[in-house]
Z-matrix of the N, CA and C atoms (Angstrom, degrees):
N
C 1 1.437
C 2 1.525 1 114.10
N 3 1.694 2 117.08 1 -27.55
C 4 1.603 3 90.10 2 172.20
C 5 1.128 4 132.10 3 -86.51
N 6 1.536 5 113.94 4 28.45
C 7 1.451 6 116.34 5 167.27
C 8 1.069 7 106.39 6 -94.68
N 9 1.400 8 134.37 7 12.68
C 10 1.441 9 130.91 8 -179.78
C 11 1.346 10 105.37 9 -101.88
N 12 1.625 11 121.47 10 156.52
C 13 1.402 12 126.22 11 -162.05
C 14 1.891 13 97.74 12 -60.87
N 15 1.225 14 121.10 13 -48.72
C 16 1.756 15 147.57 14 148.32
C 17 1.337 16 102.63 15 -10.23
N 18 1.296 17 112.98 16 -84.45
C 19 1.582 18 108.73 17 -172.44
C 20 1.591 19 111.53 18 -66.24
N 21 0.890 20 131.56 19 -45.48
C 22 1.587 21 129.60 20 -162.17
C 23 1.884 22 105.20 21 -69.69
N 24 1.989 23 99.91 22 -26.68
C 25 1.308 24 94.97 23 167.57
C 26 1.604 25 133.57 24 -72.64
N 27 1.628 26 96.74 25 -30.15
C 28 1.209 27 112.61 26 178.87
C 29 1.732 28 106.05 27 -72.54
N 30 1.472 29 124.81 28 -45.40
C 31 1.294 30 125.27 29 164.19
C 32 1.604 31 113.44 30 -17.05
N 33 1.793 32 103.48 31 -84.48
C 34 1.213 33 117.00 32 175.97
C 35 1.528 34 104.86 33 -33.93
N 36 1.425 35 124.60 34 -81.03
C 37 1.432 36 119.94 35 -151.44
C 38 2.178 37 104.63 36 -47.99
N 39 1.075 38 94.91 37 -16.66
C 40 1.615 39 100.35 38 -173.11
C 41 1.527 40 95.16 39 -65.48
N 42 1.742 41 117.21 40 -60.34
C 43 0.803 42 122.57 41 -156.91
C 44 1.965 43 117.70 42 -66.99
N 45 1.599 44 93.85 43 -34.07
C 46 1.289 45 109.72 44 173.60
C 47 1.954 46 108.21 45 -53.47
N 48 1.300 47 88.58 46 -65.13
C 49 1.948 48 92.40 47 175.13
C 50 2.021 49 114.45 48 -48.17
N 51 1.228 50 98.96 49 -52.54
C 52 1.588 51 88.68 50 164.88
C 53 1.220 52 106.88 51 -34.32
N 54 1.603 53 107.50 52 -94.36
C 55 1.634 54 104.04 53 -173.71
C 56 0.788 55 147.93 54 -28.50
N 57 1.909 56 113.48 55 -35.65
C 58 1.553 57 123.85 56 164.66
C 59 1.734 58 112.05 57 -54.25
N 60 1.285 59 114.66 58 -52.63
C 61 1.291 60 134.74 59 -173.93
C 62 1.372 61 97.15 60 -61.92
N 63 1.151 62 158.90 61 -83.44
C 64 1.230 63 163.08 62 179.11
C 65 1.533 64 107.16 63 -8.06
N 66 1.734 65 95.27 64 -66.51
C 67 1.056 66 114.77 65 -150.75
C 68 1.907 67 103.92 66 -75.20
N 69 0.992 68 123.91 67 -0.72
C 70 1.203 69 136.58 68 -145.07
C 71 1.855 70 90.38 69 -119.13
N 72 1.388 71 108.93 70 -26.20
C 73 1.442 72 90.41 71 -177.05
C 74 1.141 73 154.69 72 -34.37
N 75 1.639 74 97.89 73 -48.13
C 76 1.540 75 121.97 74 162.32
C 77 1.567 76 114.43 75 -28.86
N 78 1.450 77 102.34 76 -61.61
C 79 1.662 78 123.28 77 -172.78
C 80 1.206 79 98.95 78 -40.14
N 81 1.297 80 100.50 79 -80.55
C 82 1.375 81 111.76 80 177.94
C 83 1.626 82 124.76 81 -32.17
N 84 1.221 83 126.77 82 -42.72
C 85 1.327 84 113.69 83 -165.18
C 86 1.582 85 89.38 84 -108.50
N 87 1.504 86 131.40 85 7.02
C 88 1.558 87 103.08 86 154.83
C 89 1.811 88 81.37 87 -86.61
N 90 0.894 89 152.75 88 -95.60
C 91 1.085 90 143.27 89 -150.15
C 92 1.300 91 142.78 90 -4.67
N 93 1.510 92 91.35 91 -46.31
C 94 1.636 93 125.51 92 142.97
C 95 1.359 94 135.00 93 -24.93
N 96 1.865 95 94.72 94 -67.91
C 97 1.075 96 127.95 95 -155.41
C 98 1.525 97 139.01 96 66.05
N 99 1.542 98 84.79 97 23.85
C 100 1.484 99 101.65 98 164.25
C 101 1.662 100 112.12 99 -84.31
N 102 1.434 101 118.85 100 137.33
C 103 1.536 102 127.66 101 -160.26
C 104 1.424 103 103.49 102 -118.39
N 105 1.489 104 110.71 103 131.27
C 106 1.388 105 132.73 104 -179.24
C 107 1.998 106 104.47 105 -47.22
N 108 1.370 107 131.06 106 96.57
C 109 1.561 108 112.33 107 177.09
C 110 1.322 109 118.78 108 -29.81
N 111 0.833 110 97.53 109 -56.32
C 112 2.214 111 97.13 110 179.08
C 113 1.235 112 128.89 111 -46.86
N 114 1.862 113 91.85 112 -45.61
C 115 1.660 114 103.25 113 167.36
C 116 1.463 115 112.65 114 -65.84
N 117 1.214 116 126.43 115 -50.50
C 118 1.478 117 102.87 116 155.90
C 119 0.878 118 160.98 117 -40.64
N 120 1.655 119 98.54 118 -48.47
C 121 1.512 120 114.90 119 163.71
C 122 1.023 121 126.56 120 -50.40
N 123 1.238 122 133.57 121 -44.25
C 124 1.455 123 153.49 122 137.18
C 125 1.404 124 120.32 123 -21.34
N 126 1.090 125 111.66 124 -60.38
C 127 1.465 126 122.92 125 166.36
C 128 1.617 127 131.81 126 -46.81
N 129 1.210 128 96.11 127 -58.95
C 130 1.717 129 117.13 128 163.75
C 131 1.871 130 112.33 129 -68.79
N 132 1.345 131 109.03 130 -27.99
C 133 1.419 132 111.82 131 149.99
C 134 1.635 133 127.04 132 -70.70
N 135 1.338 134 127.03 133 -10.59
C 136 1.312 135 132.41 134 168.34
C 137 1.088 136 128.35 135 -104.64
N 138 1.995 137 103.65 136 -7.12
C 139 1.458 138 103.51 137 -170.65
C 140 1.839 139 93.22 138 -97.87
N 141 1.512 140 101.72 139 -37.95
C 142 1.657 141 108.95 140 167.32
C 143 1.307 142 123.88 141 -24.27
N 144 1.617 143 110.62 142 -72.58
C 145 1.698 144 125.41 143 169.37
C 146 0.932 145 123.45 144 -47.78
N 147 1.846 146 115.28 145 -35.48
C 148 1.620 147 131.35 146 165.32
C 149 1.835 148 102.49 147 -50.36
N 150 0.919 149 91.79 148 -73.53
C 151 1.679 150 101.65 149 -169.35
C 152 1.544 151 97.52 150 -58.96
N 153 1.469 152 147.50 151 -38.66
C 154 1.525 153 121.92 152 -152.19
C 155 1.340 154 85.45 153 -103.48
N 156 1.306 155 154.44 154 -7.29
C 157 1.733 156 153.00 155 152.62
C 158 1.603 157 117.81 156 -49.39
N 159 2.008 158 106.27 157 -45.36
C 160 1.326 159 119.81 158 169.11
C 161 1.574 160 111.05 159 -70.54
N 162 1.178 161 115.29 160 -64.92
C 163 1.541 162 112.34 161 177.06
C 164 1.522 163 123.77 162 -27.90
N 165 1.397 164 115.69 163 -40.50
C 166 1.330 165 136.06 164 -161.11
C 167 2.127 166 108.91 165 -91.12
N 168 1.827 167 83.39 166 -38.53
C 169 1.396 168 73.40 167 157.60
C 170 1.393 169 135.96 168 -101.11
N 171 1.422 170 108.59 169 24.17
C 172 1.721 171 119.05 170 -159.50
C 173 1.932 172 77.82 171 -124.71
N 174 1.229 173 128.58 172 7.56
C 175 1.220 174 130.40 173 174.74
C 176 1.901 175 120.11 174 52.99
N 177 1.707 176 87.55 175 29.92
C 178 1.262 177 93.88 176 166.27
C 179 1.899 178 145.24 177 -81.50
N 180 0.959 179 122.59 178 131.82
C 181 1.735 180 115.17 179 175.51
C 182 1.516 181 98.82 180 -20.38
N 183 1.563 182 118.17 181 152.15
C 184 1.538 183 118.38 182 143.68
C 185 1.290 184 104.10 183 -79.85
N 186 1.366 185 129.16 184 -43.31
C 187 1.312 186 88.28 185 -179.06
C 188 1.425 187 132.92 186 -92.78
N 189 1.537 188 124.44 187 34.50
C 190 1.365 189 150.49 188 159.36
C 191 1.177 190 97.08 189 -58.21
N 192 1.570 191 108.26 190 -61.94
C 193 1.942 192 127.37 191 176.08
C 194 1.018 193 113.34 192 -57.58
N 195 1.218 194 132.95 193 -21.63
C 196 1.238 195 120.25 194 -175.35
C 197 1.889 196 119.77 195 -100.96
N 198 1.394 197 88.87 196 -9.20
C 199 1.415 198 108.44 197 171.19
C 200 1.531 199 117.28 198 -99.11
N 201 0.882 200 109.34 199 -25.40
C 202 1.684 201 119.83 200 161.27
C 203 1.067 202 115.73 201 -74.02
N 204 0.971 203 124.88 202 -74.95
C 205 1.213 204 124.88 203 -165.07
C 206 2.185 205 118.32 204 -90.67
N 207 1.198 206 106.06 205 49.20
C 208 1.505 207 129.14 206 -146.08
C 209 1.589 208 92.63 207 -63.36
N 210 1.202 209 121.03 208 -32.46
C 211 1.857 210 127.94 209 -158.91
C 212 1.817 211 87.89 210 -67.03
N 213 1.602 212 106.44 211 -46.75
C 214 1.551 213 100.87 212 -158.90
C 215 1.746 214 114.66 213 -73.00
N 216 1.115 215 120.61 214 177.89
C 217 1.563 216 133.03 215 -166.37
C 218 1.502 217 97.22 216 -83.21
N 219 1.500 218 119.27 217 112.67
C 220 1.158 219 115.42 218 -166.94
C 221 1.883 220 116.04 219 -79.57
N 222 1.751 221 97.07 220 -3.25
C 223 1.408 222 86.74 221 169.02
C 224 1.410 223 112.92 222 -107.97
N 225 0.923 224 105.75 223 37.23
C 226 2.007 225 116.99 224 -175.87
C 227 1.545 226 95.17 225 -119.05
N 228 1.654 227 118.09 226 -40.09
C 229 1.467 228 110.96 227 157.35
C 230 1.348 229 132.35 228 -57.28
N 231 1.307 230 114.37 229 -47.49
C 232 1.474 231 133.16 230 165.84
C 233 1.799 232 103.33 231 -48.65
N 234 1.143 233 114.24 232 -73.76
C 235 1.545 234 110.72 233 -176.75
C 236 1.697 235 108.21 234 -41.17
N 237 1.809 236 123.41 235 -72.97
C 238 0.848 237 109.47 236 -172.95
C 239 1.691 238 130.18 237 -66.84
N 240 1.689 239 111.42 238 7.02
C 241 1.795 240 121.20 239 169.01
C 242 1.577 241 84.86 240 -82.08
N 243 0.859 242 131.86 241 -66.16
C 244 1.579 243 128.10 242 -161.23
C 245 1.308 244 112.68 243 -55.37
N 246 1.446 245 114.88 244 -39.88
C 247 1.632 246 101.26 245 172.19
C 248 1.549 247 121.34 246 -88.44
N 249 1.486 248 99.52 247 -0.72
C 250 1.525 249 85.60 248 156.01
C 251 1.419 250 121.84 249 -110.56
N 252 0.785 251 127.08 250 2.29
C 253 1.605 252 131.04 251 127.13
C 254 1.167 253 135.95 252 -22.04
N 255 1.463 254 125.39 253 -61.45
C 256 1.438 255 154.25 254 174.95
C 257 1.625 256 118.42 255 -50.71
N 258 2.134 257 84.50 256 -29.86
C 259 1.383 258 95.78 257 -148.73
C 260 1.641 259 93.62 258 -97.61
N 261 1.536 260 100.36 259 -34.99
C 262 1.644 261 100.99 260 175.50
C 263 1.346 262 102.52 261 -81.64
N 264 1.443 263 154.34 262 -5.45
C 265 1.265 264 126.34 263 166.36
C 266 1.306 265 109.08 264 -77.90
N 267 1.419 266 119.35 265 -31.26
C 268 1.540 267 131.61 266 -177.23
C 269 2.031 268 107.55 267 -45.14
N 270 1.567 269 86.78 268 -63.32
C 271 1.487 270 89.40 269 -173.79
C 272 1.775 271 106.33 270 -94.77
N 273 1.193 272 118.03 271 22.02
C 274 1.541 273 113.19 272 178.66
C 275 1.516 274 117.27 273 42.61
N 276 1.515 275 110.73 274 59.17
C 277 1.326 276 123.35 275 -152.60
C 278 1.955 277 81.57 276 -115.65
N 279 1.346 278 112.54 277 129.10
C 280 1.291 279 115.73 278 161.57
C 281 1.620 280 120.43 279 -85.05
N 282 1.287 281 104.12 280 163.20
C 283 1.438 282 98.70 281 178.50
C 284 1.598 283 135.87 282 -87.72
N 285 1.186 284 141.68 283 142.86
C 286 1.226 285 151.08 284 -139.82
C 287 1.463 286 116.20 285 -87.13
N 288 0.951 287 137.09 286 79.17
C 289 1.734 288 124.67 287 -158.65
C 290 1.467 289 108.72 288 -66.84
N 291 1.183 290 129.45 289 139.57
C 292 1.074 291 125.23 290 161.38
C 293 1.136 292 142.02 291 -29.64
N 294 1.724 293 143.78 292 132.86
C 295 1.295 294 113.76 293 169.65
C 296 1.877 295 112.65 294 -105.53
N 297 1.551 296 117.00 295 2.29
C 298 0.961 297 119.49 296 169.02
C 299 1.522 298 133.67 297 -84.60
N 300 0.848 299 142.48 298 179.70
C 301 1.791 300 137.65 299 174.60
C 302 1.671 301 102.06 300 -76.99
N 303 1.273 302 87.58 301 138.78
C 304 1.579 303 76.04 302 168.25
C 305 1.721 304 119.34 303 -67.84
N 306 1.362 305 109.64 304 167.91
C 307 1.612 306 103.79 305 -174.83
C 308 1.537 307 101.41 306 -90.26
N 309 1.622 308 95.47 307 145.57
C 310 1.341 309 121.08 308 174.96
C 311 1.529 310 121.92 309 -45.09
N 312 1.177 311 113.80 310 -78.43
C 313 1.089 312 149.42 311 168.58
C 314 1.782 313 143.94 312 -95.45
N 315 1.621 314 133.27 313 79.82
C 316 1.265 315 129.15 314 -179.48
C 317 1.482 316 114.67 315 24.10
N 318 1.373 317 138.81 316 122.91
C 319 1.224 318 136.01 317 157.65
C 320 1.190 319 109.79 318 -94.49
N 321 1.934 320 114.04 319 120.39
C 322 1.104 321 104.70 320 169.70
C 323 1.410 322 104.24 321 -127.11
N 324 1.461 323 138.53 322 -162.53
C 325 1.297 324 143.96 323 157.94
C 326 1.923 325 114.43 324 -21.08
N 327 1.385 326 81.19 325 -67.77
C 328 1.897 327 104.75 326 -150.73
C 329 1.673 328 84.94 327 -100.26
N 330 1.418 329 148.59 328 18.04
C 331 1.316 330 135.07 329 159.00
C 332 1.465 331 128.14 330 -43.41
N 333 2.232 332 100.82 331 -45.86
C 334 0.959 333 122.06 332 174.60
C 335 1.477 334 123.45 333 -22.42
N 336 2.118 335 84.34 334 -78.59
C 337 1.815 336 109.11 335 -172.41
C 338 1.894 337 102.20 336 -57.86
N 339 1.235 338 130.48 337 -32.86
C 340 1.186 339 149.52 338 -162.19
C 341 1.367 340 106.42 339 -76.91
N 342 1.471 341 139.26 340 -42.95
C 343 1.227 342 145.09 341 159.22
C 344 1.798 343 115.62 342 -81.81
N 345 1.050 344 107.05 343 -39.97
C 346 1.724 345 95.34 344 155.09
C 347 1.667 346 128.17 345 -71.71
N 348 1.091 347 119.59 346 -22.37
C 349 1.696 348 134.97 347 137.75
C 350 1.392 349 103.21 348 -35.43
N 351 1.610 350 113.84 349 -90.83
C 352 1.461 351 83.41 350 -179.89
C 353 1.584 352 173.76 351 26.65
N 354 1.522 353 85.79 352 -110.32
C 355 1.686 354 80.72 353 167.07
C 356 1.310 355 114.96 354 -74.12
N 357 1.482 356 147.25 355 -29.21
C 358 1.265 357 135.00 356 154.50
C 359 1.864 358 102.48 357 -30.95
N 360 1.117 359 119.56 358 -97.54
C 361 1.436 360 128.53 359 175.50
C 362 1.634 361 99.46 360 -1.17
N 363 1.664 362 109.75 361 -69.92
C 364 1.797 363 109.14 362 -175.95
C 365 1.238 364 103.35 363 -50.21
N 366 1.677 365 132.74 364 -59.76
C 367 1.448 366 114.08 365 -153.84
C 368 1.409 367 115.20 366 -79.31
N 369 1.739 368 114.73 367 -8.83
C 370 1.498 369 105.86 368 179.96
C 371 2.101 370 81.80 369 -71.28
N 372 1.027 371 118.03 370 -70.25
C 373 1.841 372 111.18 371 -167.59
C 374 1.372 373 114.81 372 -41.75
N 375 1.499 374 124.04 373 -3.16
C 376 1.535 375 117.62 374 173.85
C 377 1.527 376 99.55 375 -94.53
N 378 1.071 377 117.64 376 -34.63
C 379 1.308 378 134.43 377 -157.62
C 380 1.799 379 97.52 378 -77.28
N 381 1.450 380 131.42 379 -76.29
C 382 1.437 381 122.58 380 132.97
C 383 1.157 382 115.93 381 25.08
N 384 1.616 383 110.72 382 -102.02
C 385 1.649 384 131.75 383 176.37
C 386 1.549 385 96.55 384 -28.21
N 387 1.616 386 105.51 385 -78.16
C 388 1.175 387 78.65 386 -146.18
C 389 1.740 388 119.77 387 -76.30
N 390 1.218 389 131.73 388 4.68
C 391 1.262 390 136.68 389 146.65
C 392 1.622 391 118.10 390 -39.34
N 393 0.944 392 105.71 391 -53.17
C 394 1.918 393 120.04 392 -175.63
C 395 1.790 394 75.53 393 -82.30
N 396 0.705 395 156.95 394 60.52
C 397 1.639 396 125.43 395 133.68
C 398 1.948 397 80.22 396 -141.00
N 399 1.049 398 156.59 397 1.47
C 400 1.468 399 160.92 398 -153.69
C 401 1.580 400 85.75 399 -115.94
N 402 1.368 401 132.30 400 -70.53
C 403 1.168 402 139.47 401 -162.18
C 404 2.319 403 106.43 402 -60.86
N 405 1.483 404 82.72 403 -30.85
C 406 1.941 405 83.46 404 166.86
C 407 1.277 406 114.41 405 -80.34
């Protein structure tokens, strides 16, 4: 049959939809929100250098940074504390004190959902309590 005008058309349209489909992947998986590894990797490598450049000029420990900021690549922190290091001895640049509080608690990804968890979590255990002390 694909010597018939029929098959060779139907061929093509197969071949055409492959290609569309192929070509479309990308779309699809930002769409998704599934993320290229590299592009991440990469990413979490820029946010690292981001963060160990700030630390260094906020005159923080690395390993303050490295405890804070625990999700990122701890030698992408290290690189970017060291080059800002380099950079404030270069220009005899002092360091910047904070004007915020320091943070409470580790920032990570999932802290968010994890601290809004929380107090739900407390008031079902108050709620509990005070049932078991009603029933005495």
């Amino acid at each position: 049959m694909p010597n018939t005008p029929v098959g060779s058309l139907r061929a093509s349209l197969i071949a055409v939809a492959l290609l569309f489909s192929l070509s479309a992947c990308d779309m699809i998986q930002q769409q998704m929100g599934i993320e290229n590894p590299a592009a991440k990797e990469a990413r979490a490598d820029a946010d690292g250098k981001a963060v160990g450049g700030a630390c260094r000029q906020s005159g923080r420990a690395i390993e303050d940074c490295y405890s804070i900021y625990s999700w990122l690549p701890k030698a992408s922190i290290y690189e970017g504390w060291r080059d800002m290091d380099a950079y404030m001895r270069d220009n005899k640049l002092e360091t910047v004190e904070p004007q915020l509080p320091p943070v409470a608690a580790p920032l990570t990804p999932g802290a968010k959902k994890k601290a809004a968890a929380a107090p739900a979590a407390e008031s079902q255990a108050a709620d509990a309590s005070k049932k078991a002390v009603e029933k005495h």
